[in-house]
Backbone bond lengths (Angstrom), bond angles and torsions (degrees), N, CA, C in turn:
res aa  C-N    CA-C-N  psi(-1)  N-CA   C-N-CA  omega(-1)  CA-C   N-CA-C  phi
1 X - - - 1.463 - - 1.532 108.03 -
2 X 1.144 122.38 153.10 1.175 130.48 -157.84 1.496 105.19 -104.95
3 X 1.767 115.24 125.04 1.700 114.40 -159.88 0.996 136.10 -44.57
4 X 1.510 108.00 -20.40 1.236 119.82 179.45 1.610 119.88 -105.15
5 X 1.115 110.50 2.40 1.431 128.21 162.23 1.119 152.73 -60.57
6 X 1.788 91.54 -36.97 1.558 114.90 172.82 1.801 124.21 -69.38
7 X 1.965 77.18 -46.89 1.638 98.65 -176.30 1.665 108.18 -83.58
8 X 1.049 123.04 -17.87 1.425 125.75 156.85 1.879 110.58 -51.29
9 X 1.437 91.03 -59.01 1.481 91.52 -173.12 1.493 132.77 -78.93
10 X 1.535 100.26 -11.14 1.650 116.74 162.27 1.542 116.28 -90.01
11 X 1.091 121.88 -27.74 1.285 132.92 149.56 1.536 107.46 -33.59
12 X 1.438 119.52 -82.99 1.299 112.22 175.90 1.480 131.88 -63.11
13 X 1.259 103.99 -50.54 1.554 89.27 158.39 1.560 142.54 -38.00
14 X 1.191 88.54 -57.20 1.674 96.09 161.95 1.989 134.07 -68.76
15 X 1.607 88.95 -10.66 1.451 97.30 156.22 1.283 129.19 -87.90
16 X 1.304 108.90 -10.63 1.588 127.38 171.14 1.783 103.61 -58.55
17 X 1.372 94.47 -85.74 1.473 111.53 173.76 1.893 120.88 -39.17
18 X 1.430 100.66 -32.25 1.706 86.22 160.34 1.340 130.04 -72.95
19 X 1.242 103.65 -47.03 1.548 103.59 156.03 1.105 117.73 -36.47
20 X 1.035 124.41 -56.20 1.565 114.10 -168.15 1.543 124.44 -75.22
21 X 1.577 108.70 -8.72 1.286 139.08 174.05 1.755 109.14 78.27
22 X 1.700 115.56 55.89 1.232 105.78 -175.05 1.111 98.09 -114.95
23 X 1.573 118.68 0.73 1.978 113.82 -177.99 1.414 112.84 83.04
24 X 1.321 108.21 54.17 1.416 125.18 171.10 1.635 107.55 -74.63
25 X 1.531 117.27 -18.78 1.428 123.87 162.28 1.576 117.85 -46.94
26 X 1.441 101.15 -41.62 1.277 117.72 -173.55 1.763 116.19 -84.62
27 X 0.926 100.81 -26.95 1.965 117.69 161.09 1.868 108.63 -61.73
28 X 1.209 93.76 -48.72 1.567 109.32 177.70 1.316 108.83 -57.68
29 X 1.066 121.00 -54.49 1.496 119.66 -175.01 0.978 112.29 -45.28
30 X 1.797 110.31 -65.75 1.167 136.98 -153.19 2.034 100.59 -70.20
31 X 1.049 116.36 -42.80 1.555 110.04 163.91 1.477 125.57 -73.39
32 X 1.303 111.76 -4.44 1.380 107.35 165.64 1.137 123.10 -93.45
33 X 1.831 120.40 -16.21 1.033 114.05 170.06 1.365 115.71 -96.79
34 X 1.319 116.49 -7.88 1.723 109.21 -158.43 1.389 77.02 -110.55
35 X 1.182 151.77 -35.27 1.494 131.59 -156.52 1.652 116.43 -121.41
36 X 1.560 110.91 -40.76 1.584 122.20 167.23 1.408 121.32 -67.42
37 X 1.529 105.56 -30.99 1.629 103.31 176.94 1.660 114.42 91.22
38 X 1.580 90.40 1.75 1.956 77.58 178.38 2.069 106.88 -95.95
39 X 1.219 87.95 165.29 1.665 114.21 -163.31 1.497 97.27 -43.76
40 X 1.486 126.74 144.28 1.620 97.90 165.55 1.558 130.64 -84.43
41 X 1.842 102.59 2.47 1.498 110.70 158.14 1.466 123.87 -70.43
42 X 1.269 104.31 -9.62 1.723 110.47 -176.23 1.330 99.70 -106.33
43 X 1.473 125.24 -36.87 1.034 124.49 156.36 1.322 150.32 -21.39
44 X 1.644 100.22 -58.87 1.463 128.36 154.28 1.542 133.92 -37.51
45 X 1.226 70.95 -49.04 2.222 100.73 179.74 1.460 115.34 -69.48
46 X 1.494 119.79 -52.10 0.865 114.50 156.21 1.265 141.24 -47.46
47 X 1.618 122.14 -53.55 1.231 111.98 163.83 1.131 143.42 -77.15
48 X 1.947 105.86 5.61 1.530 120.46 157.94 1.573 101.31 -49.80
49 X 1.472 106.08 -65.95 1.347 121.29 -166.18 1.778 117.47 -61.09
50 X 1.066 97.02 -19.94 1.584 103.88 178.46 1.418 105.65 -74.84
51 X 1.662 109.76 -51.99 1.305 108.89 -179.93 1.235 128.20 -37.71
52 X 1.656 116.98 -65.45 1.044 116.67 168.74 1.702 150.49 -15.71
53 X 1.359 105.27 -57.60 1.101 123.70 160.41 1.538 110.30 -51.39
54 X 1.376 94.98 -69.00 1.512 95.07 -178.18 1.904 134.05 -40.82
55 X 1.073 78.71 -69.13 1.761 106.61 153.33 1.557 112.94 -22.11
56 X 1.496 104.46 -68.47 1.784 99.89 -179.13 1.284 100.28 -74.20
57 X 1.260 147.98 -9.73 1.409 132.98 168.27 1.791 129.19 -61.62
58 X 1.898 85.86 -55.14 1.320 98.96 163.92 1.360 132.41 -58.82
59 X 1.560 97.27 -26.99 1.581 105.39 -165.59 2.150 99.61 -82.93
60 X 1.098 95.95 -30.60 1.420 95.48 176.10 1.665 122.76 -62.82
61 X 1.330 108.25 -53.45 1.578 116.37 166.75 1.495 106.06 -38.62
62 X 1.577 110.83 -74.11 1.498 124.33 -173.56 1.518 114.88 -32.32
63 X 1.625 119.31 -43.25 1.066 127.22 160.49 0.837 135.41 -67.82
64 X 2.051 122.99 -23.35 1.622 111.35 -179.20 1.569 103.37 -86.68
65 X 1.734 108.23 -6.05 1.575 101.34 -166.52 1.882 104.26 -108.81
66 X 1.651 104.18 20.76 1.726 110.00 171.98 1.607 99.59 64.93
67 X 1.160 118.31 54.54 1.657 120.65 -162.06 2.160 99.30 -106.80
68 X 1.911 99.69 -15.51 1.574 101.07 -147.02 1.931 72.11 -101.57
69 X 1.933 100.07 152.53 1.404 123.21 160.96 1.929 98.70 -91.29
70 X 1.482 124.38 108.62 1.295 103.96 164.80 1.324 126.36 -59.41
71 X 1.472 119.35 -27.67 1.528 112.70 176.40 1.816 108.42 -75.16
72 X 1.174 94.95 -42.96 2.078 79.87 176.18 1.210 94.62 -68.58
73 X 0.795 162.07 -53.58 1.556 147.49 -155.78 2.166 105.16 -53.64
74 X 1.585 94.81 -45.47 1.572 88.16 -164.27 1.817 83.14 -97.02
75 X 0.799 151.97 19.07 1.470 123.30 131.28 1.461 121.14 -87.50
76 X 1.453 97.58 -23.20 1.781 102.69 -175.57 1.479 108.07 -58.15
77 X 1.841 112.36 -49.00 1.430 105.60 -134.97 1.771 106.61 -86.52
78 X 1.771 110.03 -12.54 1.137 104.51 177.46 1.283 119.67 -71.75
79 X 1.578 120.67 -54.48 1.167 147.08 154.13 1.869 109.97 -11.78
80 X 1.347 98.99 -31.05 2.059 101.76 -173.46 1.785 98.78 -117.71
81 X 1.346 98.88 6.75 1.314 87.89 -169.42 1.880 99.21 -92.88
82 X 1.508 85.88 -47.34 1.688 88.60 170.65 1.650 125.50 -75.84
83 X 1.128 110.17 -8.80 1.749 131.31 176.24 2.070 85.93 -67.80
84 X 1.697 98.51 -66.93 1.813 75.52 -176.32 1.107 127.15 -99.71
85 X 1.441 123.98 32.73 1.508 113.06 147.63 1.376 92.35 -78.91
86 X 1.568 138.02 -70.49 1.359 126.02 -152.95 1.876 103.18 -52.38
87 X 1.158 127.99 -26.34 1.341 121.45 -150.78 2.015 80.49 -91.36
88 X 1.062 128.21 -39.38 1.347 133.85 -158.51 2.301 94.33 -74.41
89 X 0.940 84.30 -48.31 1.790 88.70 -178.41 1.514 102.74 -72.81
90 X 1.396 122.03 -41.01 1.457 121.39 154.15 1.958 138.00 -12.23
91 X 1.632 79.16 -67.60 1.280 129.88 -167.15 1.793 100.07 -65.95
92 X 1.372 118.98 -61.98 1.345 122.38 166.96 1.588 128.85 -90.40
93 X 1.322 106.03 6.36 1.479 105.57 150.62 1.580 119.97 -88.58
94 X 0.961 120.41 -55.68 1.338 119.39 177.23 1.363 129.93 -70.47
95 X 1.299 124.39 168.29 1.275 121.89 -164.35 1.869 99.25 -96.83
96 X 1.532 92.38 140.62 1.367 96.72 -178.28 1.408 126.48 -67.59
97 X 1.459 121.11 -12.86 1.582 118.09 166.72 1.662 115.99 -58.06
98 X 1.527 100.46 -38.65 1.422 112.87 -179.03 1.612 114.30 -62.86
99 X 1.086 100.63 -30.53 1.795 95.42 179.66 1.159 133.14 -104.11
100 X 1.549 104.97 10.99 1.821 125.51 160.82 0.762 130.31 -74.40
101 X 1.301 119.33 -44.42 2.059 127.89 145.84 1.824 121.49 -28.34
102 X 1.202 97.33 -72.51 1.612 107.58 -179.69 1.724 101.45 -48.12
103 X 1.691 99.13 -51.48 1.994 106.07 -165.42 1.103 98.45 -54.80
104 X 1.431 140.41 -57.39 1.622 141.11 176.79 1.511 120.83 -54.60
105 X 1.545 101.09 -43.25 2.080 104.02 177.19 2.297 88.14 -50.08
106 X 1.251 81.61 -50.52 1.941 83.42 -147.10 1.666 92.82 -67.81
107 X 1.218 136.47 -11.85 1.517 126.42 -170.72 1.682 106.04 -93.49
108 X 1.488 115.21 -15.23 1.526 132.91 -179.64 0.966 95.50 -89.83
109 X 1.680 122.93 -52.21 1.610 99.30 176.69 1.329 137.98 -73.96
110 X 1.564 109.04 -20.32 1.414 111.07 157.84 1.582 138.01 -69.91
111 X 1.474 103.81 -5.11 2.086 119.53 161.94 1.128 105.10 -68.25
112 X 1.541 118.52 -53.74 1.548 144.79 -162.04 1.755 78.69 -55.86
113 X 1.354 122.25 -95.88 1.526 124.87 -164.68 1.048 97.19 -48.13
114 X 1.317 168.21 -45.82 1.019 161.84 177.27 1.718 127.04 -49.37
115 X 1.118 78.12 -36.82 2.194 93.53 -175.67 1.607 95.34 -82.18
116 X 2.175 111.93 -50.93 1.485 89.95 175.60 1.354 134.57 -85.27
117 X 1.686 122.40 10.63 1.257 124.62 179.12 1.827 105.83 -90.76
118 X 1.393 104.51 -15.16 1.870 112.15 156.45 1.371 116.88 -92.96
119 X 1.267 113.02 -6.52 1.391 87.56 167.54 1.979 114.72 -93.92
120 X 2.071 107.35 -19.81 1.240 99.90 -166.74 1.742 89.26 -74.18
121 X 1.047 127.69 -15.71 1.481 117.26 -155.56 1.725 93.86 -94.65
122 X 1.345 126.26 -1.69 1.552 128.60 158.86 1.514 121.73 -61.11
123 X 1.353 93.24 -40.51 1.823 119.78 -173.19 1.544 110.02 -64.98
């Protein structure tokens, strides 16, 4: 496949899934480190920066189509706002072997809730 092909095409894919709000940020990571080969401190950065963009895209649709709760939003957004400064000062104090363990425990457990909140909503 051709180098610029892959990340073209995970690029979009994974812009799909933000939109849709399933954490295609978190797909991103995870293929940049397990398959692209970049650092997972560079890693990180990038999909700060990816987000962004993305983010105001989604967030705009969501809004022209009445998609946002204003009250979850103003309990949500403080609540994540201080989650990533502490998680961001976190993030560059510690050593990155140390925080691949926890990132994988917590990304297994979020399939796990994920597989059974589709299966109760099958029922």
């Amino acid at each position: 496949m051709t180098s610029w092909l892959l990340p073209l095409a995970v690029g979009f894919g994974t812009g799909i899934l933000s939109a849709w709000g399933v954490g295609g940020g978190t797909l991103l990571l995870l293929i940049m480190t397990l398959f692209l080969g970049v650092e997972q401190t560079a890693a990180q950065g990038i999909n700060l920066l990816y987000f962004l963009p993305t983010a105001g895209v989604s967030l705009f649709f969501h809004r022209k189509n009445g998609l946002l709760d204003k009250n979850a939003i103003r309990q949500a957004v403080p609540a994540g706002l201080a989650a990533a400064a502490a998680g961001a000062l976190l993030a560059t104090a510690v050593d990155v072997t140390l925080m691949r363990k926890p990132f994988g425990v917590f990304l297994l457990y979020s399939g796990v809730m994920m597989l059974r909140q589709n299966r109760k909503q099958k029922k």
